[in-house]
Residue frames as a rotation matrix with the C-alpha (Angstrom) as fourth column:
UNK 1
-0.233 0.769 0.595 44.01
-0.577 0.383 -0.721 87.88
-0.782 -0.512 0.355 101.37
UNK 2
0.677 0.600 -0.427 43.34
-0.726 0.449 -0.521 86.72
-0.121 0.662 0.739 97.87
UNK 3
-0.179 -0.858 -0.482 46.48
-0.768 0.428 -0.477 84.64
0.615 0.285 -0.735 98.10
UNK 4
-0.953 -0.145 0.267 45.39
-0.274 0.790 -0.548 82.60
-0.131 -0.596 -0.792 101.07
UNK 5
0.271 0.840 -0.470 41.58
-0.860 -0.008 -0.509 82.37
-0.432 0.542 0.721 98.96
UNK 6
0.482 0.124 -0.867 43.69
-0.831 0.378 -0.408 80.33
0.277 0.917 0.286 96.48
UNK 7
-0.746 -0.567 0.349 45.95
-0.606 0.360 -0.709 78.50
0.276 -0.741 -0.612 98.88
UNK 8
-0.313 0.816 0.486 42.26
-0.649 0.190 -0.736 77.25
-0.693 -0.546 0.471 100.36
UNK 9
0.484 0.669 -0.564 40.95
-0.743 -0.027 -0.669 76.34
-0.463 0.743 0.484 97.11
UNK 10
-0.168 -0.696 -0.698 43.95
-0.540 0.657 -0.526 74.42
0.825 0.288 -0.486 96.10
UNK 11
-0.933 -0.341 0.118 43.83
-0.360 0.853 -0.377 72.20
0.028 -0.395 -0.918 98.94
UNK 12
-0.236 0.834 0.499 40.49
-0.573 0.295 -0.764 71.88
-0.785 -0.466 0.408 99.04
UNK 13
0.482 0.151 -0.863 40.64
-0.797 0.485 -0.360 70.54
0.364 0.862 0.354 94.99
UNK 14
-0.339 -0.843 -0.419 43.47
-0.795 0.494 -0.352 68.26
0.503 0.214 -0.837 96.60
UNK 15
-0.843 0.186 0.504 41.61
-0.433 0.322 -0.842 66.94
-0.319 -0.928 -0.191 99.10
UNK 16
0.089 0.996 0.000 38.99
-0.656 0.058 -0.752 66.24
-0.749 0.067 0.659 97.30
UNK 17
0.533 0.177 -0.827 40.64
-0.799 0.429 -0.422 63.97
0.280 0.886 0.370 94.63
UNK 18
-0.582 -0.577 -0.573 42.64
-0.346 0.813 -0.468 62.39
0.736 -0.074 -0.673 96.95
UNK 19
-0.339 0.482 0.808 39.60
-0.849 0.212 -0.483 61.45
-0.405 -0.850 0.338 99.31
UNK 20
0.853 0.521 -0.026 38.95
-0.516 0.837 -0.181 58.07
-0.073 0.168 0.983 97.19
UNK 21
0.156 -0.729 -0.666 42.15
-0.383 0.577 -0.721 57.16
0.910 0.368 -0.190 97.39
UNK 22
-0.795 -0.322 0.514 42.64
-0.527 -0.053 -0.848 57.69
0.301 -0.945 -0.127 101.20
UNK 23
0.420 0.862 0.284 39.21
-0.901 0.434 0.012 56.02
-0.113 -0.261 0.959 101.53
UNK 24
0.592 -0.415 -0.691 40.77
-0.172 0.772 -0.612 52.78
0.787 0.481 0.386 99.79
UNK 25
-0.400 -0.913 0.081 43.78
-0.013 -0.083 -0.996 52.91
0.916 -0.400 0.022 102.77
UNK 26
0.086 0.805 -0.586 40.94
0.731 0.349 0.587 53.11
0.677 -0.479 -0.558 105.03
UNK 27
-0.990 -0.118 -0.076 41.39
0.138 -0.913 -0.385 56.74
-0.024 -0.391 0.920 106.25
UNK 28
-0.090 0.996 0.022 37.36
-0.786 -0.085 0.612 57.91
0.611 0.038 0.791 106.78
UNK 29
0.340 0.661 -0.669 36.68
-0.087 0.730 0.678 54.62
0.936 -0.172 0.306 108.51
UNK 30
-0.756 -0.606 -0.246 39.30
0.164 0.189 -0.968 54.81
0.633 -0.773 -0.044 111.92
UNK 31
0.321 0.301 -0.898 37.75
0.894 0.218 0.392 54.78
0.314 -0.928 -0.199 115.22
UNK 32
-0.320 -0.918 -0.236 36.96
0.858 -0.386 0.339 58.31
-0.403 -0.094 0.910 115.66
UNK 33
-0.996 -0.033 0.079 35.52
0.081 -0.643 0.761 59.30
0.026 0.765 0.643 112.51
UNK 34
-0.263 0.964 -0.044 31.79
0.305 0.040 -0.952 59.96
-0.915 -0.264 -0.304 112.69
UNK 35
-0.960 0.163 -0.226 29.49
-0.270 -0.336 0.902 59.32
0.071 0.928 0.367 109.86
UNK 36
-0.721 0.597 -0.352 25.96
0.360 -0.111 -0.926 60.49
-0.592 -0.795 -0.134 109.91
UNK 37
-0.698 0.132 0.704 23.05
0.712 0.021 0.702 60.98
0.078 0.991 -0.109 108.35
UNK 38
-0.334 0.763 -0.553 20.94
0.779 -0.107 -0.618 63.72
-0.531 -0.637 -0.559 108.51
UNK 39
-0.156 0.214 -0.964 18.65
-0.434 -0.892 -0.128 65.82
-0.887 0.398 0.232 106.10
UNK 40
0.868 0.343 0.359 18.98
0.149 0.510 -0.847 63.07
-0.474 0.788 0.392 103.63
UNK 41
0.675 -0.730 -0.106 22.38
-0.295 -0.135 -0.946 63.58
0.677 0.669 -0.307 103.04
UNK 42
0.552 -0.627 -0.550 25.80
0.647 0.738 -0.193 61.73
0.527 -0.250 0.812 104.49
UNK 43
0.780 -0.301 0.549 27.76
-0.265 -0.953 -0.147 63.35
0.567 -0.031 -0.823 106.41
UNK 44
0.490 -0.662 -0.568 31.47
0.701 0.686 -0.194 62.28
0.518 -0.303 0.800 107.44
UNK 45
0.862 -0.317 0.396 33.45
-0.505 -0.596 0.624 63.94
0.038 -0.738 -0.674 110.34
UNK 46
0.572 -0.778 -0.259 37.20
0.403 0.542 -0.737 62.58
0.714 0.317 0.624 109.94
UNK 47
0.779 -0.449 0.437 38.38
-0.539 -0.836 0.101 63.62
0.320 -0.314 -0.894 113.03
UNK 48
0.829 -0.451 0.330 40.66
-0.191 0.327 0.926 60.79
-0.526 -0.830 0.185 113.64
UNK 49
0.420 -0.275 0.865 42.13
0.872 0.388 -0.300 60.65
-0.253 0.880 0.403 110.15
UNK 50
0.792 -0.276 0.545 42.73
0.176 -0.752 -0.636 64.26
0.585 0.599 -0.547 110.57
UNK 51
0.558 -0.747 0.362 45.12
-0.653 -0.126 0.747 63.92
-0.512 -0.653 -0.558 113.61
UNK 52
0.470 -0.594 0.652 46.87
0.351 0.804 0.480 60.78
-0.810 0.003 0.587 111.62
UNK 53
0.463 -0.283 0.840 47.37
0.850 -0.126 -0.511 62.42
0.251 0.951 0.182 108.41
UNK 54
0.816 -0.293 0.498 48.49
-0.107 -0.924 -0.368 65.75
0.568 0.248 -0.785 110.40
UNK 55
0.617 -0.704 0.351 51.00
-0.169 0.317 0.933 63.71
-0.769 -0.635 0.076 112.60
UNK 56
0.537 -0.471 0.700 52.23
0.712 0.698 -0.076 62.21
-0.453 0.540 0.710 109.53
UNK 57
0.795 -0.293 0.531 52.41
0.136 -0.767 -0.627 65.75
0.591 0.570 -0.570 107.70
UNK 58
0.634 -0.398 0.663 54.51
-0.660 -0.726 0.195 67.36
0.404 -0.561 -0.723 110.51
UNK 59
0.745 -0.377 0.551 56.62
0.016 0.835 0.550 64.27
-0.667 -0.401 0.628 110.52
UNK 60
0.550 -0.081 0.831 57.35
0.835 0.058 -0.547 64.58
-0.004 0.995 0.100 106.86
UNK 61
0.357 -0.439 0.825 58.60
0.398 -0.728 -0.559 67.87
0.845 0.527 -0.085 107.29
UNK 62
0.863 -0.425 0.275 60.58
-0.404 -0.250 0.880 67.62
-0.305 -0.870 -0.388 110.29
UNK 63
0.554 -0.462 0.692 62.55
0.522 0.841 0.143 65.15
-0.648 0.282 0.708 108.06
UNK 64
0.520 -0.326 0.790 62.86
0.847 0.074 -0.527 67.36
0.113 0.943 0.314 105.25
């Protein structure tokens, strides 16, 4: 269990440093994504960016 703790944690650092890049590429903005405010605070729902980026993944590594 503590292995898939760090597993989490690691992608979640990855994700998080590469979310201003993928912003730039316009990933966050597709038709799809919902972004809301509420509480005083942003909130972004990427759900069409997550089906493109997990098509792509599971592309990637059918290849390899």
């Amino acid at each position: 269990m503590l292995r898939w703790l760090i597993v989490l944690f690691l992608a979640l650092m990855l994700i998080s440093w590469l979310t201003p890049l993928l912003q730039r590429m316009g990933f966050g903005r597709l038709p799809g994504d919902f972004r809301f405010r509420l509480g005083g605070r942003d909130w972004n729902v990427p759900l069409a960016s997550t089906l493109l980026l997990s098509l792509l993944a599971s592309l990637i590594a059918k290849w390899v």
